[in-house]
C-alpha positions as a printed NumPy array, in Angstrom:
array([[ 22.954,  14.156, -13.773],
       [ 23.139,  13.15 ,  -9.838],
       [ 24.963,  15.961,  -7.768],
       [ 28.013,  14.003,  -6.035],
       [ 26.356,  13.958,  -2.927],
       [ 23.107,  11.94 ,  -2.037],
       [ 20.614,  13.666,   0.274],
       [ 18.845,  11.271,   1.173],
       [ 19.484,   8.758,   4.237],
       [ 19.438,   5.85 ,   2.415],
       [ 22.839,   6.679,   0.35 ],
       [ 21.357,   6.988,  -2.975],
       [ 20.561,   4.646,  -5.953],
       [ 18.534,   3.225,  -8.626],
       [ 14.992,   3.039,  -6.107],
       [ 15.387,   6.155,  -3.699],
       [ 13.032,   8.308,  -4.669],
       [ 15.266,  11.407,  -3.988],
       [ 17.713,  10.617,  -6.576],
       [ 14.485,   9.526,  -9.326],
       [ 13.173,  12.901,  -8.648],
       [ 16.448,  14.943,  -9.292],
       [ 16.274,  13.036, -12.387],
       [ 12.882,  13.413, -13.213],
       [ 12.366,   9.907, -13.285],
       [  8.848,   8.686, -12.398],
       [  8.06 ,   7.902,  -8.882],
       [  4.508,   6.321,  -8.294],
       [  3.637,   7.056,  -5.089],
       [  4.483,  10.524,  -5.917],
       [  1.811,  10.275,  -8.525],
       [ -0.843,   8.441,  -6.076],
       [ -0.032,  11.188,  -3.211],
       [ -0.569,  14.486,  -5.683],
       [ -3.879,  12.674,  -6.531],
       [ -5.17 ,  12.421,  -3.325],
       [ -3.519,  16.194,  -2.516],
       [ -1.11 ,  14.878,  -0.015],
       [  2.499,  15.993,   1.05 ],
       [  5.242,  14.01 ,  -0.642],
       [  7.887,  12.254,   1.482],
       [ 11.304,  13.922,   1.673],
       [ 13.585,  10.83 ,   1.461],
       [ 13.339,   7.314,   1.04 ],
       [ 13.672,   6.845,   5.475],
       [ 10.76 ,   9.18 ,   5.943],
       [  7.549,   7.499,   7.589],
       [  4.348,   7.267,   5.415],
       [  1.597,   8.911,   7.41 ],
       [ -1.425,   7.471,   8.213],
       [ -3.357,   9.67 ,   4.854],
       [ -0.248,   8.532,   2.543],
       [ -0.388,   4.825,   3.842],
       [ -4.769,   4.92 ,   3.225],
       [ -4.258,   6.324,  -0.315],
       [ -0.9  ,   3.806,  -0.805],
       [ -3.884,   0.873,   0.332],
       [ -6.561,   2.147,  -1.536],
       [ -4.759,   1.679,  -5.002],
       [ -3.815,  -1.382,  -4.313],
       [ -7.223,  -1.966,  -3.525],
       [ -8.479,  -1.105,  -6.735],
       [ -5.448,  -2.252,  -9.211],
       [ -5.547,  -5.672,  -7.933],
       [ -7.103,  -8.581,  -9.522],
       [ -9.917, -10.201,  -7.763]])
């Protein structure tokens, strides 16, 4: 269950990745940034940095179809 107030920025719902996590939902970047032993984001309005946006690349890289 979502406590009545959001804390994240972007006011909540089915794709902020505040409110997945509160309800253990899966978030995949989550999953892609604990691989590559990097700091999660806080909210959904937080910058990627330049590690999180290499490793974010990188699987794209290799999941796509050539």
């Amino acid at each position: 269950m979502l406590s009545s107030e959001c804390s994240c920025p972007c006011g909540g719902g089915q794709s902020c990745i505040v409110d997945r996590r509160e309800l253990n939902d899966w978030v995949h970047e989550d999953d892609i940034f604990v691989k590559n032993k990097l700091p999660l984001r806080k909210n959904c309005y937080q910058e990627y940095t330049e590690a999180q946006l290499i490793a974010l690349d990188n699987f794209m890289k290799d999941a796509s179809i050539d």
